[in-house]
FIBA-47945 format. One record per residue (C-alpha): residue number from 1; residue in three letters; x, y, z. Coordinates in nm, 4 decimals, padded with zeros to 6 digits. Layout:
<sites>
  nr rest        X        Y        Z
 NUM  ala        X        Y        Z
...
</sites>
This chain:
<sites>
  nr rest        X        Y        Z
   1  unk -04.0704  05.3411  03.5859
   2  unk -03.8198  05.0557  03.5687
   3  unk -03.9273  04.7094  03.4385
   4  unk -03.9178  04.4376  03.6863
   5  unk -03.7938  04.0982  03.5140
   6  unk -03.8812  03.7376  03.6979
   7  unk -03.5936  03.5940  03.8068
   8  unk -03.7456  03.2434  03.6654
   9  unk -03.7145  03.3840  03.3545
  10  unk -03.3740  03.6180  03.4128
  11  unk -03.2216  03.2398  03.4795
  12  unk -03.4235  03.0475  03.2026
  13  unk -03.2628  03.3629  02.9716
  14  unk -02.8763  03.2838  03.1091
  15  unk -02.9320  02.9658  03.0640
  16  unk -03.0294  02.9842  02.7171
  17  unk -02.7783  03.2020  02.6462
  18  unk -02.5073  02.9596  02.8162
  19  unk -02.6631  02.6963  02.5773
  20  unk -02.6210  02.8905  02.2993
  21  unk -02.2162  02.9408  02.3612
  22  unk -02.1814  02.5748  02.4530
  23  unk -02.3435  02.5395  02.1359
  24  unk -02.1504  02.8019  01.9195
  25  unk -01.8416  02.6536  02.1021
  26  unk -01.9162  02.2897  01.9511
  27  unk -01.9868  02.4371  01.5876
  28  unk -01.6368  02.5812  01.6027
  29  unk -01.4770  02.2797  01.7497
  30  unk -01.6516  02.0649  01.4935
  31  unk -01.5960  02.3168  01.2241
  32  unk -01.2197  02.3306  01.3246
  33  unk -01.2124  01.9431  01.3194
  34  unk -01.3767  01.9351  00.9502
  35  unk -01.1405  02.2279  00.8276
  36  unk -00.8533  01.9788  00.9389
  37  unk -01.0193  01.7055  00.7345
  38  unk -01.0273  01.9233  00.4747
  39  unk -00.6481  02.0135  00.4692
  40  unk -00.5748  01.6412  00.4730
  41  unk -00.7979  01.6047  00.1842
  42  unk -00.6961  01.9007 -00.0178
  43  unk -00.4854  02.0255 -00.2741
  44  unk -00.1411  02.2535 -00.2016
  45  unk -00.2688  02.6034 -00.2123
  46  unk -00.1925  02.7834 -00.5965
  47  unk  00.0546  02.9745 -00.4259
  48  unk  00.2048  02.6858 -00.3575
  49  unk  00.2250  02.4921 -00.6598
  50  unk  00.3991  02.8240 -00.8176
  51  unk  00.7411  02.9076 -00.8045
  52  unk  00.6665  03.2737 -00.7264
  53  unk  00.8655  03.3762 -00.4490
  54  unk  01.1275  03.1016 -00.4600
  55  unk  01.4436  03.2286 -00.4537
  56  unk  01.7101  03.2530 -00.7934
  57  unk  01.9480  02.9750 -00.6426
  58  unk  01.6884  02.7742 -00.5759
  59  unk  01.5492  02.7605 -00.8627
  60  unk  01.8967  02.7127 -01.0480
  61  unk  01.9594  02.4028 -00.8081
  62  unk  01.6476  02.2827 -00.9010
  63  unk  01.7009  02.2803 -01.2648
  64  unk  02.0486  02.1478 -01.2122
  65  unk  01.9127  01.8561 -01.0414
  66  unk  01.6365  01.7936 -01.3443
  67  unk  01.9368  01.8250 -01.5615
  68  unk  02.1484  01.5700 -01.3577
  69  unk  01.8496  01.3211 -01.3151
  70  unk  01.7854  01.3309 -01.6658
  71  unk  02.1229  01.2580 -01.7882
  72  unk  02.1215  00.9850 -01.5846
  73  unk  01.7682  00.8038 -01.7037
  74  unk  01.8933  00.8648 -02.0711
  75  unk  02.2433  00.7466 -02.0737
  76  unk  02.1754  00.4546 -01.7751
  77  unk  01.8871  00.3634 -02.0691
  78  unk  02.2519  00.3281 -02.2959
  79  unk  02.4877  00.1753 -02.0593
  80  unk  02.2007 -00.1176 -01.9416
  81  unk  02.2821 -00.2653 -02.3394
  82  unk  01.8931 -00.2954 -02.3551
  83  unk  01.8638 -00.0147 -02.6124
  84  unk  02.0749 -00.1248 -02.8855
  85  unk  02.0445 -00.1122 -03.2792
  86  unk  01.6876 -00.0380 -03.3513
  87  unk  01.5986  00.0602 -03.0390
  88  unk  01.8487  00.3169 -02.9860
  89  unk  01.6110  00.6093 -03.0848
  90  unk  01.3604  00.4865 -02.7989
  91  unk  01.5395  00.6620 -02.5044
  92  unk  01.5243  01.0127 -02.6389
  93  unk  01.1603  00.9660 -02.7485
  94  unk  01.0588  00.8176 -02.4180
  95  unk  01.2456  01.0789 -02.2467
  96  unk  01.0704  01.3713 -02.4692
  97  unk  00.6676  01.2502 -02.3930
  98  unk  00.7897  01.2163 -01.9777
  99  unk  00.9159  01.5538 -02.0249
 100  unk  00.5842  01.6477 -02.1659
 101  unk  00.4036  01.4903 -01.9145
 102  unk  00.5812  01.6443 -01.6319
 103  unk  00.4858  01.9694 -01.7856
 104  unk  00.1520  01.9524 -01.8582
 105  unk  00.1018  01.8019 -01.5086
 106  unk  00.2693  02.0781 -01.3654
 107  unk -00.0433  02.3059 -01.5297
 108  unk -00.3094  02.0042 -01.4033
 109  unk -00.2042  02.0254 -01.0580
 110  unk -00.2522  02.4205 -01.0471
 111  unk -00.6350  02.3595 -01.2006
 112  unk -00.6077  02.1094 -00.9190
 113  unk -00.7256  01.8380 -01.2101
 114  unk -00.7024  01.5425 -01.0136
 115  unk -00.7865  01.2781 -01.2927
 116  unk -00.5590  01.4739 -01.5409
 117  unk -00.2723  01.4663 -01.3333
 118  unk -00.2951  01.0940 -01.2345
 119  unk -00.3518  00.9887 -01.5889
 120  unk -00.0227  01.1884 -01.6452
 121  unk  00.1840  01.0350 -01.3969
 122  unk  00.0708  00.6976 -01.5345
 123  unk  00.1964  00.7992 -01.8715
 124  unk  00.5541  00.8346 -01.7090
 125  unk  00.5406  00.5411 -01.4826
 126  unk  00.4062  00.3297 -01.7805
 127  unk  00.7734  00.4880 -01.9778
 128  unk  00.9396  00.3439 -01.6539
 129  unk  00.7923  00.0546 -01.7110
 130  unk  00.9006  00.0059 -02.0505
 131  unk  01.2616  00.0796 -01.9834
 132  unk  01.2648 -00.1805 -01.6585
 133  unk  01.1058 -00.4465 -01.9377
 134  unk  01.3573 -00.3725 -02.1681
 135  unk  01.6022 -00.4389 -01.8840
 136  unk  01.6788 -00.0969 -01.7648
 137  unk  01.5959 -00.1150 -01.4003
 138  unk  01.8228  00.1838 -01.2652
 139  unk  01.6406  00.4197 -01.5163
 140  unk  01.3171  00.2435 -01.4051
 141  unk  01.3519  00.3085 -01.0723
 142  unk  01.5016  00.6656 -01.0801
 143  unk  01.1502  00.7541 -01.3104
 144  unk  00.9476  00.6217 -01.0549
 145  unk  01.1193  00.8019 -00.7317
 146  unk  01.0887  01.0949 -00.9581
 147  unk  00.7053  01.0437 -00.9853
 148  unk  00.6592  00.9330 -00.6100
 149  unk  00.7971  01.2886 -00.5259
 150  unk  00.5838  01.4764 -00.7762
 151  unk  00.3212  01.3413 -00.6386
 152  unk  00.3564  01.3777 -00.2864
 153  unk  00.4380  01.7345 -00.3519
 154  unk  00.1957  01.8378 -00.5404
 155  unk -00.1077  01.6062 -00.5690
 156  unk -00.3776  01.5942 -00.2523
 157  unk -00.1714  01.3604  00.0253
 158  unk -00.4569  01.0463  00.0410
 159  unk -00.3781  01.0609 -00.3972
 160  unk  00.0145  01.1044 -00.3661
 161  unk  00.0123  00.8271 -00.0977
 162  unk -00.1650  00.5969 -00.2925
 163  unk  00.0351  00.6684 -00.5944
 164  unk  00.3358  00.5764 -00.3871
 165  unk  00.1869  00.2652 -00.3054
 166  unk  00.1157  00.1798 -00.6479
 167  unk  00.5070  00.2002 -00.6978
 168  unk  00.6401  00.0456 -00.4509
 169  unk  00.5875 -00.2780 -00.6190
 170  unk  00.8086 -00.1600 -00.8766
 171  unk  01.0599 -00.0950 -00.5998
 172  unk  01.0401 -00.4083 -00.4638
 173  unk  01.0960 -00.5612 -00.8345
 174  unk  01.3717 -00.3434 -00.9290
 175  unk  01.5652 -00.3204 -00.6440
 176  unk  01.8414 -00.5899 -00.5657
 177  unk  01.8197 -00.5874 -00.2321
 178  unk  01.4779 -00.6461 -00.1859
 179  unk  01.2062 -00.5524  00.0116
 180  unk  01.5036 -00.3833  00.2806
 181  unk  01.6007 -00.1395  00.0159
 182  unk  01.2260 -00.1001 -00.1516
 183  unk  01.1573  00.0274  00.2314
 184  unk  01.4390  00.2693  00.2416
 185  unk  01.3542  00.4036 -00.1198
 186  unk  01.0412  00.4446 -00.0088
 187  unk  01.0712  00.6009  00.3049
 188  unk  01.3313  00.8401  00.1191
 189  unk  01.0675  00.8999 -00.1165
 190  unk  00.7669  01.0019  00.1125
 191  unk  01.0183  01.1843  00.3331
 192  unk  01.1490  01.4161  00.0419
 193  unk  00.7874  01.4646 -00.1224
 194  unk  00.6399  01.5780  00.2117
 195  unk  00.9342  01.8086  00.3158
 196  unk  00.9320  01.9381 -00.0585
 197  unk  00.5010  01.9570  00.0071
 198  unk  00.5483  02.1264  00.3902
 199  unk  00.8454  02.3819  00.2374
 200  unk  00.5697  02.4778 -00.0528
 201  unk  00.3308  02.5238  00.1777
 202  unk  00.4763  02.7542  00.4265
 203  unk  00.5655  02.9805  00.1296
 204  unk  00.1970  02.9935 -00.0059
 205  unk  00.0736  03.0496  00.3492
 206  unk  00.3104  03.3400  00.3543
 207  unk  00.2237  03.4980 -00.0003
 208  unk -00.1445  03.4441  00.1383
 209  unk -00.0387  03.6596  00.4498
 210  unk  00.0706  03.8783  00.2255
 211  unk -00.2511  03.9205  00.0337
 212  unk -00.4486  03.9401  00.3554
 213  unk -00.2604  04.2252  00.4596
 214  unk -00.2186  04.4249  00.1110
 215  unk -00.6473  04.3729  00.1191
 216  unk -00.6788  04.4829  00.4905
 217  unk -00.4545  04.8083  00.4185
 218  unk -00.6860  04.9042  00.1154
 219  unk -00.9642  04.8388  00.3144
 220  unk -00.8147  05.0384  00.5447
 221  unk -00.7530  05.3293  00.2990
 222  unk -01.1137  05.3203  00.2087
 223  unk -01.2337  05.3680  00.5500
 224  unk -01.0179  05.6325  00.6005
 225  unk -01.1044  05.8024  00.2448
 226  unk -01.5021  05.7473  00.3683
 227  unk -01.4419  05.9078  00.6932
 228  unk -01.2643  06.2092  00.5245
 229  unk -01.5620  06.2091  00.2873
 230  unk -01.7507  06.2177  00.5978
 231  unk -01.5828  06.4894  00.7612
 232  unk -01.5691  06.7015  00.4200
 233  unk -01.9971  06.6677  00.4111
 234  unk -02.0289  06.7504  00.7689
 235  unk -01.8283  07.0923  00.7145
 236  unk -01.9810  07.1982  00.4275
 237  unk -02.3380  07.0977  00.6003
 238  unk -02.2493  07.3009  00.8837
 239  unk -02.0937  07.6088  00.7040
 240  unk -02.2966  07.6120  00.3656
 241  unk -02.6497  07.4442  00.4229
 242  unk -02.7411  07.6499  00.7482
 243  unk -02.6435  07.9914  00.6553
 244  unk -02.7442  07.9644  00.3118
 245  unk -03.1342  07.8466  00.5107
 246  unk -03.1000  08.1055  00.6909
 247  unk -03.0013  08.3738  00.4058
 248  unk -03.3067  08.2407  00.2560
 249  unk -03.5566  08.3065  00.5239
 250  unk -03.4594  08.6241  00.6057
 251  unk -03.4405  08.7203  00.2383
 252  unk -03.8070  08.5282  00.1607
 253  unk -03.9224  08.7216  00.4628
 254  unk -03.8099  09.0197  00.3608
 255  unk -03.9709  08.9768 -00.0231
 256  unk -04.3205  08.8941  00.1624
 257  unk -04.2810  09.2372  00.3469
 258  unk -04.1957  09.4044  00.0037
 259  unk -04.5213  09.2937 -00.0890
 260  unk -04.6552  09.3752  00.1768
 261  unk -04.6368  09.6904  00.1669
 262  unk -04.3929  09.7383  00.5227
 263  unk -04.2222  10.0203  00.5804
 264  unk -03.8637  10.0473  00.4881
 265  unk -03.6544  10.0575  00.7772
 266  unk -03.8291  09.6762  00.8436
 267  unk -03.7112  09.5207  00.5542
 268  unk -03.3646  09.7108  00.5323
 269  unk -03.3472  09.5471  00.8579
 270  unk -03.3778  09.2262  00.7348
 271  unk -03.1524  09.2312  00.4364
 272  unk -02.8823  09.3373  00.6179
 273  unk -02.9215  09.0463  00.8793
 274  unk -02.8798  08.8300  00.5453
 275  unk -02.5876  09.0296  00.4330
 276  unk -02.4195  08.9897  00.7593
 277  unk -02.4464  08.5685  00.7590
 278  unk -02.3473  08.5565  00.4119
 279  unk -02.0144  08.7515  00.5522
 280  unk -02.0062  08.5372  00.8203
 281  unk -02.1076  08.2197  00.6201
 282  unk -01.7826  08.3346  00.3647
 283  unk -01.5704  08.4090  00.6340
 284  unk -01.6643  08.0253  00.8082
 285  unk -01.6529  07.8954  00.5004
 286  unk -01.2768  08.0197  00.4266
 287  unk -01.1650  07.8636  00.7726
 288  unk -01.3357  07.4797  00.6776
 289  unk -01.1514  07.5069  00.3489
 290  unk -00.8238  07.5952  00.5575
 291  unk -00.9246  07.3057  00.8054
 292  unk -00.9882  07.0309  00.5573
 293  unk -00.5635  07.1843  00.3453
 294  unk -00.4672  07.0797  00.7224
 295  unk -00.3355  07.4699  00.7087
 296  unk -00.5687  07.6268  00.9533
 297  unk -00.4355  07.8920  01.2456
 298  unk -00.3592  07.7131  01.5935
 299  unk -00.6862  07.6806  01.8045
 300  unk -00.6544  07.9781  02.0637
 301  unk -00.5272  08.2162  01.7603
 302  unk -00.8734  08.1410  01.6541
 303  unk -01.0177  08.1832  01.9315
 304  unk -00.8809  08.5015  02.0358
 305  unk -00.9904  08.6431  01.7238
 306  unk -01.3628  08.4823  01.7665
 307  unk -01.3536  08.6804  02.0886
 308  unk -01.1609  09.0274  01.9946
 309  unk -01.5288  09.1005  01.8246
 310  unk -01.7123  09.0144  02.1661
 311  unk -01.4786  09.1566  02.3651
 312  unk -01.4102  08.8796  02.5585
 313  unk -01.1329  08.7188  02.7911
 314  unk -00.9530  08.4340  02.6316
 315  unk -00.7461  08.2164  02.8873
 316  unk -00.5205  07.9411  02.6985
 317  unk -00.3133  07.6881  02.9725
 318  unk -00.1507  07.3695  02.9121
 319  unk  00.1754  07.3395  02.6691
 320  unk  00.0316  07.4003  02.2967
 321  unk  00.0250  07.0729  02.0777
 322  unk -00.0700  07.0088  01.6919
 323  unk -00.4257  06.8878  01.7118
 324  unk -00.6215  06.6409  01.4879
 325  unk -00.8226  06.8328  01.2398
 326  unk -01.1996  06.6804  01.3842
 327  unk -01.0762  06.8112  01.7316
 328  unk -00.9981  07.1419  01.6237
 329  unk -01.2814  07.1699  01.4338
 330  unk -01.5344  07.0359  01.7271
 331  unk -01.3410  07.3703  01.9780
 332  unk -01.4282  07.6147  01.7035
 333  unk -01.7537  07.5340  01.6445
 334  unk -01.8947  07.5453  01.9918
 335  unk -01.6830  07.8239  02.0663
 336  unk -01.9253  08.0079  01.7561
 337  unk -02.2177  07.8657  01.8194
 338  unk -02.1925  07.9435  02.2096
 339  unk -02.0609  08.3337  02.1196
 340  unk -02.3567  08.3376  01.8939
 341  unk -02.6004  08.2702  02.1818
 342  unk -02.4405  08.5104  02.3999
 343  unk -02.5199  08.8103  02.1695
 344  unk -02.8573  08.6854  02.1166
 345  unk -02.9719  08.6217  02.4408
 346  unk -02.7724  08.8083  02.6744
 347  unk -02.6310  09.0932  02.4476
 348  unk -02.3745  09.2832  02.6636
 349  unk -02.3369  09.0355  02.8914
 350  unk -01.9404  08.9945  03.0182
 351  unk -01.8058  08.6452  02.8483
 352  unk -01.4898  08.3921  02.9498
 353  unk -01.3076  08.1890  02.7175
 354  unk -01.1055  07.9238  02.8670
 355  unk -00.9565  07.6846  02.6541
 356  unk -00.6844  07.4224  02.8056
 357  unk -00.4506  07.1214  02.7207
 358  unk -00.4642  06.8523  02.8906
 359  unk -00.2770  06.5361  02.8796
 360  unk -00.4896  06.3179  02.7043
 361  unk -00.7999  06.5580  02.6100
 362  unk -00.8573  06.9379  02.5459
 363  unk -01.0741  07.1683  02.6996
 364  unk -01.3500  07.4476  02.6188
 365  unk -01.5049  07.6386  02.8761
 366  unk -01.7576  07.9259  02.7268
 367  unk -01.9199  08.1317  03.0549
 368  unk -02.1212  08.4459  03.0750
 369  unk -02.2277  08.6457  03.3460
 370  unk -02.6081  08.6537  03.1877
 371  unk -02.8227  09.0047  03.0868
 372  unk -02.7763  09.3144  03.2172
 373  unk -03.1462  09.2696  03.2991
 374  unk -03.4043  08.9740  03.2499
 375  unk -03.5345  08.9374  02.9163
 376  unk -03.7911  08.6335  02.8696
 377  unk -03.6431  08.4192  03.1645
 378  unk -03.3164  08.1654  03.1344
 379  unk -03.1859  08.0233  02.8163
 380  unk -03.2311  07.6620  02.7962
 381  unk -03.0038  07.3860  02.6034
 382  unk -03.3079  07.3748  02.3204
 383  unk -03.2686  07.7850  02.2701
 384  unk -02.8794  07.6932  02.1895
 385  unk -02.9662  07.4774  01.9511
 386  unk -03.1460  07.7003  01.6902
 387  unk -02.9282  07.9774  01.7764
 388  unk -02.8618  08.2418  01.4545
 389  unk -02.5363  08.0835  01.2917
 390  unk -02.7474  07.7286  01.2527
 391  unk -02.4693  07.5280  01.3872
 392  unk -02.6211  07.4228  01.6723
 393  unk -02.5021  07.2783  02.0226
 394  unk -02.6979  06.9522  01.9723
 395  unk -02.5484  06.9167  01.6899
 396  unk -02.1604  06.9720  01.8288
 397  unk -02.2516  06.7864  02.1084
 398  unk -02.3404  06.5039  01.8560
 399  unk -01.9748  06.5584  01.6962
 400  unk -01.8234  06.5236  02.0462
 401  unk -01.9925  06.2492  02.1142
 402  unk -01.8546  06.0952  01.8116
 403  unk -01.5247  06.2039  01.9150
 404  unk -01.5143  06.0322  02.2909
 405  unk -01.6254  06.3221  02.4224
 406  unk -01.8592  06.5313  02.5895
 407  unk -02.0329  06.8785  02.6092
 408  unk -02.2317  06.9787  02.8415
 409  unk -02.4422  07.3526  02.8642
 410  unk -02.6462  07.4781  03.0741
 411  unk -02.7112  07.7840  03.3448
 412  unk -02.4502  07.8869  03.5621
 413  unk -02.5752  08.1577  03.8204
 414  unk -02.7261  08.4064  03.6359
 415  unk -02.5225  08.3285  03.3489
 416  unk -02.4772  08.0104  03.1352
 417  unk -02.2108  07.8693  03.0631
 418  unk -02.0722  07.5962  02.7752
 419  unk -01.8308  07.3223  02.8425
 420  unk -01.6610  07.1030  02.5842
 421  unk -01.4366  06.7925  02.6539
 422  unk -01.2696  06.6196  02.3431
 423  unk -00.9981  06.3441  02.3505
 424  unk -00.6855  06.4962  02.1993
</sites>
């Protein structure tokens, strides 16, 4: 009998449940909010802050420009007059630690080492510094663009804004024009550091696509492998496991009527029952180790040759299509198992085979026209499914099932007949 549910409670239920969404639907919208936070906060992705993936003239026009930028610091160090006589040997040597520093805070940023790579770009500002005291400014100011842009690029943006900050007093002091040009320089500066950042980060995010993907198609590849695992233990459990079972019962029976004392016709009887499913078992065997090479006869070549020993009719319609192996497999073993019945339970009886493509499914009708004469009432789905061969209906029906499909048995006049539907 059916449960009857209050509607009180049906509504308090909906309710709750509309409560919960609304309440799932905040958690995302506040989770979505906090993972923008978080990207505001955060450091360029390691893909980023690599040069994998950036293309050869890129990467030549970005050493040219190192090349050009340094050539400038050094000999605008030279032409300002402030590095004369003794100090002569100061440019190169201040040039050498920024180079250094511009190294090793390449490898800081990518440990995302915030205090590292700050107390790096401090050691080149502080060489700026030097070489705008010594009255260098156009050196001085071209180090600390340099470092502005390093660090909008690369460090977390509330870090390489501040550290823009920090230099724009040096802008101010160092430029001629004043505060009018420290604004452009600036501007220039956080402009070229986050297009530099923006251009980084569009690569990373498509390396990380790219990583996404390669793990989804091995995942992928492992599901499939499983399933084929799958399907490879559900052959050999249907060839192997229940004719060998049933080999050994006959065979144990057989050694208890030895002992027994029965007469010989009895247990010459049963032996050659077991003889005749270990040929079968073989021969069932042989076509699951053709089905799982992929180079297994067409479906109604099989099951004409099921039904040559039965003598019965085989109709095939529809136009004949390649099959996927777990389809194939699923017509074959109901046709057996539903043959199998017929000789056991209605020996003689006259049996149909109709097997059909359709457009988007195949089809497996099994009928027979019953006993000659009653023996022990009608068959019933249970009977099928501990029928000799051990396959078992239930079980196929389980496989079609599996498939998207159906299978359906049960008496048909005085007959019974066996119908499979599978998605093909």
């Amino acid at each position: 009998m059916g449960e009857k549910r209050d509607p009180g409670l049906a509504s308090t239920g909906t309710g709750a449940r509309a409560s919960a969404s609304t309440s799932r639907g905040e958690r995302e919208r506040t989770g979505s909010g906090r993972a923008r936070v978080a990207s505001w906060r955060s450091w360029p992705s390691r893909e980023a802050l690599t040069r994998v993936g950036v293309p050869r003239g890129r990467i030549v026009l970005d050493h040219t420009m190192i090349a050009v930028l340094s050539i400038l610091v050094v000999t605008g160090c030279y032409t300002s007059g402030a590095f004369d006589g003794w100090y002569a040997p100061l440019p190169p040597l201040g040039f050498g630690l920024c180079a250094v520093a511009a190294l090793r805070y390449h490898h800081t940023t990518l440990d995302h080492r915030l205090a590292a790579s700050l107390g790096l770009l401090a050691v080149i500002a502080l060489c700026g510094l030097g070489a705008y005291a010594a009255g260098a400014p156009t050196p001085a100011t071209v180090i600390w663009i340099v470092i502005s842009v390093m660090a909008m690029e690369r460090l977390p943006l509330p870090a390489g804004l501040a550290t823009v900050v920090v230099l724009v007093a040096g802008f101010v002091e160092a430029d001629e024009t004043g505060i009018i040009g420290a604004g452009l320089t600036t501007a220039a500066v956080l402009l070229a550091g986050y297009s530099l950042r923006l251009d980084a980060e569009a690569r990373g995010a498509g390396f990380q696509l790219l990583a996404q993907e390669r793990l989804a198609r091995e995942a992928e590849a492992a599901s499939v492998a499983l399933a084929e695992r799958a399907r490879i233990a559900r052959e050999i459990h249907d060839v192997l496991a229940h004719s060998l079972s049933a080999q050994m019962v006959h065979l144990e029976v057989a050694r208890l009527q030895i002992e027994a004392g029965a007469h010989r016709s009895e247990i010459l009887k049963l032996v050659t029952s077991a003889r005749s499913m270990a040929r079968e078992g073989l021969a069932e065997t042989r076509h699951a180790l053709s089905a799982l090479r992929g180079d297994m006869a067409p479906v109604e070549d099989y099951l004409r040759e099921l039904a040559r020993e039965d003598r019965a009719e085989v109709d095939v319609t529809g136009e004949r299509r390649d099959l996927p192996a777990e389809a194939s497999q699923a017509v074959r073993r109901v046709a057996q198992e539903a043959l199998t019945n017929v000789r056991k339970h209605a020996p003689g009886a006259r049996t149909t085979i109709r097997f059909a493509y359709g457009r988007d499914e195949i089809s497996l009708e099994i009928r027979d026209s019953g006993p000659p004469r009653a023996v022990g009432g009608a068959r019933g789905v249970e009977e099928l499914g501990s029928s000799g061969s051990g396959y078992g209906l239930l079980g196929m029906r389980e496989r079609a099932e599996l498939l998207g499909g159906s299978l359906d048995a049960g008496p048909d006049g005085p007959g019974f007949a066996v119908r499979l539907r599978v998605p093909a």
